[in-house]
C-alpha positions as CSV (number, residue, x, y, z in Angstrom):
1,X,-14.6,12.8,6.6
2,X,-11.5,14.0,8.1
3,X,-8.6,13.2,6.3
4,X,-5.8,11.1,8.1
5,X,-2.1,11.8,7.3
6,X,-0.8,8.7,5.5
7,X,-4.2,8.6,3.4
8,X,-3.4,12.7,3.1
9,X,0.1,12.1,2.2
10,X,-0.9,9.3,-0.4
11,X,-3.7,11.3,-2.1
12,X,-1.3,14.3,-2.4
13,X,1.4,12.0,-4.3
14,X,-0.9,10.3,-6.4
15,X,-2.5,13.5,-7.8
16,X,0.8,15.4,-8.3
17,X,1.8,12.7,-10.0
18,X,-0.8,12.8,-12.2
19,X,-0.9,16.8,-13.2
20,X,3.3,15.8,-13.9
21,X,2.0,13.3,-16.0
22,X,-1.1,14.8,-17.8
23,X,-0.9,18.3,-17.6
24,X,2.6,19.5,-17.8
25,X,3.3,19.6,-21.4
26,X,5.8,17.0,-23.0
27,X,6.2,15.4,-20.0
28,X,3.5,12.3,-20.3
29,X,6.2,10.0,-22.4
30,X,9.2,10.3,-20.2
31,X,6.4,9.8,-16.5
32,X,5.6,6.4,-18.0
33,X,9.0,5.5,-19.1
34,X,10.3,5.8,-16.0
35,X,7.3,5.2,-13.4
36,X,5.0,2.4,-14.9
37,X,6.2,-1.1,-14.2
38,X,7.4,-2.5,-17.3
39,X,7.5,-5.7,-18.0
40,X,10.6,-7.5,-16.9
41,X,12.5,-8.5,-20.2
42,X,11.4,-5.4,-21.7
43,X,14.6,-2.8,-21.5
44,X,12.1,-0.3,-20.1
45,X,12.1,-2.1,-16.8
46,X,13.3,-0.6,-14.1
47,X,12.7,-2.1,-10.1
48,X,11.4,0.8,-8.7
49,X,8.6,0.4,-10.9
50,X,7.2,-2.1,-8.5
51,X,6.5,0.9,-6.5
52,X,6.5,3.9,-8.8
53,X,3.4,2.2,-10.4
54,X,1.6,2.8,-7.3
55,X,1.2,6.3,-7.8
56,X,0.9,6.5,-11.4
57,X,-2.6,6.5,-13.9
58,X,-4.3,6.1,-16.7
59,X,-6.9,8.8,-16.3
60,X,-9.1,10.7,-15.0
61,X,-11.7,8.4,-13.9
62,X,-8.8,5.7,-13.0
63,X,-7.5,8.1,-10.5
64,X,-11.0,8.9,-9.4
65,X,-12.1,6.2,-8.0
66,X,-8.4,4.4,-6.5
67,X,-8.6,7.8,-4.3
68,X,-12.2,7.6,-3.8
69,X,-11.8,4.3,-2.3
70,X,-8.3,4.9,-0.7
71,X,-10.3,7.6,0.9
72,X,-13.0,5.8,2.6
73,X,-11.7,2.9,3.3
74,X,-7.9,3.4,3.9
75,X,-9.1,6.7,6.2
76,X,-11.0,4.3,8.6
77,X,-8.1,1.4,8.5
78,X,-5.6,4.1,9.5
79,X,-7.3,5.7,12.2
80,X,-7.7,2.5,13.6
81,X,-4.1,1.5,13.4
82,X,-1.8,4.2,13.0
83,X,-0.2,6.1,10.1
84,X,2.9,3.7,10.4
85,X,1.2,0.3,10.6
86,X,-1.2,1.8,7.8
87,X,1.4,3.3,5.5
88,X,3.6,-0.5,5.9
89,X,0.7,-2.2,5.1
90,X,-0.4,-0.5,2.0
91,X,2.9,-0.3,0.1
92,X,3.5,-4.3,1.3
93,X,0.0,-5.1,-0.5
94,X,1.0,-2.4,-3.3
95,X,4.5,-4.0,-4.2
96,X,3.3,-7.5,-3.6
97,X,0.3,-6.9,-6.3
98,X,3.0,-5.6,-8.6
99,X,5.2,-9.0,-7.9
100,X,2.4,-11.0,-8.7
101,X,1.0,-9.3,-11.5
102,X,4.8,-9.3,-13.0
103,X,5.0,-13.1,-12.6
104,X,2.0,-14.1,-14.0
105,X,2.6,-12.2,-16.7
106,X,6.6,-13.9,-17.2
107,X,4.3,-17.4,-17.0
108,X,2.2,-16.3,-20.0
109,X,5.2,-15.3,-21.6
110,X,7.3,-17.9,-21.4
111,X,4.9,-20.3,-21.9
112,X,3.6,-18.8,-25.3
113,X,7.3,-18.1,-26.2
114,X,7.5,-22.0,-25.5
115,X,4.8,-22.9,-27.6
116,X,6.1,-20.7,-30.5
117,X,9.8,-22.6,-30.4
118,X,8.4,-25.7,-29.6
119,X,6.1,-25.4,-33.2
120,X,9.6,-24.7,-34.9
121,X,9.0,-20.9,-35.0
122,X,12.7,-19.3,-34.8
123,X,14.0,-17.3,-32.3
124,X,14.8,-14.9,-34.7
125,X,10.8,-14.9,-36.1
126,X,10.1,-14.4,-32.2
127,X,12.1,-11.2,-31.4
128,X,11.0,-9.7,-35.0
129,X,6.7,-10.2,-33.7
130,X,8.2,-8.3,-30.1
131,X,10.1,-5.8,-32.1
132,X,7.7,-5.1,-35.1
133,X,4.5,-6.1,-33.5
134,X,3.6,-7.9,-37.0
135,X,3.8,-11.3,-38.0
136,X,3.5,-13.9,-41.7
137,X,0.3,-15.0,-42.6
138,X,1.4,-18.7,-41.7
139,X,2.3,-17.4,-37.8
140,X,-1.0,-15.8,-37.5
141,X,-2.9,-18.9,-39.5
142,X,-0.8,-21.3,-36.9
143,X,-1.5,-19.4,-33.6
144,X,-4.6,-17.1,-33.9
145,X,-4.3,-13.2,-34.1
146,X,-5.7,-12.7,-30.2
147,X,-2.4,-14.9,-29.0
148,X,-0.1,-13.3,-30.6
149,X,-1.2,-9.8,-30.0
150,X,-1.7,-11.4,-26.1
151,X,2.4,-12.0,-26.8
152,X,3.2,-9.1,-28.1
153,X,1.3,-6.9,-25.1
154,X,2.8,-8.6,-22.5
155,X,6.2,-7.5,-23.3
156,X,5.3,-4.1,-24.3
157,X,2.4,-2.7,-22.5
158,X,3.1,-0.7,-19.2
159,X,1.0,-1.4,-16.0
160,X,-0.6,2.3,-13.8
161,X,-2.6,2.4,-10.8
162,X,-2.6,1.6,-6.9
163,X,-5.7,-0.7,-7.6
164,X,-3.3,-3.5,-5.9
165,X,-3.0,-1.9,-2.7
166,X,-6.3,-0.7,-2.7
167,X,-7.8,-4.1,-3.1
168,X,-5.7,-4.9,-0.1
169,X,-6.8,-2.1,2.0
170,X,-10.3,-3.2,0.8
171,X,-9.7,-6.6,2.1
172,X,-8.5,-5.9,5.5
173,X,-11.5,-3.2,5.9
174,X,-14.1,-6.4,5.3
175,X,-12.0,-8.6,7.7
176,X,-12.2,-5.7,10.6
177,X,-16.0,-4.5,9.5
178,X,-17.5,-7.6,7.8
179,X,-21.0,-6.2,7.9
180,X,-20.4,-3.1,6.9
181,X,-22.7,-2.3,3.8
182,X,-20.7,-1.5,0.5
183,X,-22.1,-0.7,-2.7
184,X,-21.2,0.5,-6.5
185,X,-21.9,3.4,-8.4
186,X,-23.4,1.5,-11.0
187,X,-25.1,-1.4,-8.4
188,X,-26.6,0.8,-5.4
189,X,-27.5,-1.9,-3.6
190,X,-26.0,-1.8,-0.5
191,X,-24.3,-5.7,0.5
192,X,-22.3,-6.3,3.3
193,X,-18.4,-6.8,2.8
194,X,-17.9,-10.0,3.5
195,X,-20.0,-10.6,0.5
196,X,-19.9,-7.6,-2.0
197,X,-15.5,-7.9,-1.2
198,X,-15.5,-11.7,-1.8
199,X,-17.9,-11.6,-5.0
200,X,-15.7,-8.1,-6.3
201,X,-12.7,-10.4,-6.3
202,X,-14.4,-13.2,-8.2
203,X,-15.2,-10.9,-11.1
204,X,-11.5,-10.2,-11.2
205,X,-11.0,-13.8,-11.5
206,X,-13.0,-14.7,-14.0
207,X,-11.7,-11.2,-16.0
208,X,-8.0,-12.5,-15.7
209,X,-9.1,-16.0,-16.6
210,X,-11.5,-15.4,-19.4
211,X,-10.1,-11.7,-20.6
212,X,-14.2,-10.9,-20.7
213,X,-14.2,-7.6,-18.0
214,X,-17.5,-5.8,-17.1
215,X,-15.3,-2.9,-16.4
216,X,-13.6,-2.7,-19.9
217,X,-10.5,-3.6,-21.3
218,X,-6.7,-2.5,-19.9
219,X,-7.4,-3.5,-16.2
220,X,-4.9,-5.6,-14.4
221,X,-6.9,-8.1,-13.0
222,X,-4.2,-9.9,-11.1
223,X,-2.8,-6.9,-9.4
224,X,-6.2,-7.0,-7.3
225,X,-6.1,-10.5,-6.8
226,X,-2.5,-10.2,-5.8
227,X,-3.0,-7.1,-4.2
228,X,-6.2,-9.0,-2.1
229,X,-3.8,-12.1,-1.5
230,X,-0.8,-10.1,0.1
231,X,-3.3,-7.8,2.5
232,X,-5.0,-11.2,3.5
233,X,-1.9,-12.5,4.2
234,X,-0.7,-9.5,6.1
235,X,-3.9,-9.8,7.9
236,X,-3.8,-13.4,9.0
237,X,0.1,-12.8,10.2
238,X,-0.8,-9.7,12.7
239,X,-3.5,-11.4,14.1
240,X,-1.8,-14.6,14.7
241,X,1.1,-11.9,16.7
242,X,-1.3,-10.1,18.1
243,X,-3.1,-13.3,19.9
244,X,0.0,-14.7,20.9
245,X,1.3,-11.3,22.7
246,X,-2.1,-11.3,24.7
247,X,-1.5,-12.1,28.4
248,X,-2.4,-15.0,29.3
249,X,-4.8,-14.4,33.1
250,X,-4.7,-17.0,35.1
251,X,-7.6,-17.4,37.4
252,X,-7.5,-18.3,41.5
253,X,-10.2,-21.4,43.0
């Protein structure tokens, strides 16, 4: 498949971003501390990490397969549209999945930091879990282990990955080609998009929801979904403008 510039000029970004990262010694500790996106009360944050994030991994196999699909899909989408209205639409659905991700993650926050001062837990007792990442028997006896290590990772871990703006790119690709036949390494089968897209973002749903992924642990769920929201949303608005700049042809009788 020929390679269209914005998907080009994306791929090329991602992976030297990754070799700055991974391969260049010493150089892995200050990449994330500047490029993932942190989370907002953390004094890591910085906002260009909404966007920096976008071009920054976990792995090898993470990388693999955001360019893998960035390259089949996004390819198609921008040959179809141009490498302007490609390029705007995947770092809207990129920064927007950062947004939401970033605000459902404050609502978890705050409302477990809620909980704790509510129960008569101190402020102080609260900053010492965030800065320590331990906590008394009685804290762990009153709130469970798994919430307050959920607490504790909120504020501390770093989110990688363009999986936001790839799930938005996947999106519009099953709006424009619904019955194109999609399928997963590990499920061959080929389904057509407007299923395999719709059931793809149910399984992140129930992973954000339940914390049970068939994928393994560390995935942001809710950049997908927010990613998936914000390219729906982007689709729905250019098709509305696009039907209302058609001519209207008026016919003679």
């Amino acid at each position: 498949m020929k390679l269209s510039l914005g998907v080009l000029s994306l791929l090329i970004a991602n992976i030297v971003m990754f070799v700055l990262t991974f391969m260049v010694p010493g150089q892995k500790e200050f990449m994330l501390r500047w490029f993932a996106l942190y989370f907002p009360q953390n004094g890591q944050f910085q906002v260009w990490q909404f966007v920096t994030n976008m071009f920054m991994h976990g792995g090898p196999a993470h990388i693999f397969f955001n360019m893998f699909a960035l390259v089949s899909f996004g390819s198609i989408l921008e040959f179809r549209w141009g490498v302007r209205r490609f390029l705007t639409f995947y770092f809207i659905a990129g920064i927007g999945a950062s947004l939401i991700y970033t605000l459902v993650n404050v609502y978890k926050f705050s409302s477990l930091q809620s909980d704790f001062l509510a129960l008569g837990v101190s402020s102080e007792t609260v900053q010492a879990l965030l800065k320590t990442g331990s906590a008394s028997d009685a804290l762990t006896d009153e709130f469970g282990l798994e919430t307050l290590r959920e607490f504790y990772t909120l504020y501390h871990v770093s989110a990688v990955g363009a999986s936001g703006a790839i799930y938005g790119v996947l999106v519009a690709f099953g709006l424009l080609y619904p019955n194109a036949k999609l399928s997963l390494i590990f499920f061959p089968v080929p389904v057509a998009a407007k299923y395999f897209i719709p059931g793809l973002l149910c399984l992140d749903l129930f992973s954000g929801f339940t914390g049970f992924s068939l994928f393994g642990g560390g995935i942001a769920h809710f950049a997908h979904i927010g990613g998936a929201i914000i390219g729906f949303l982007i689709m729905l608005l250019w098709r509305k403008n696009q039907q209302q700049a058609e001519p209207i042809i008026l016919s003679e009788y």
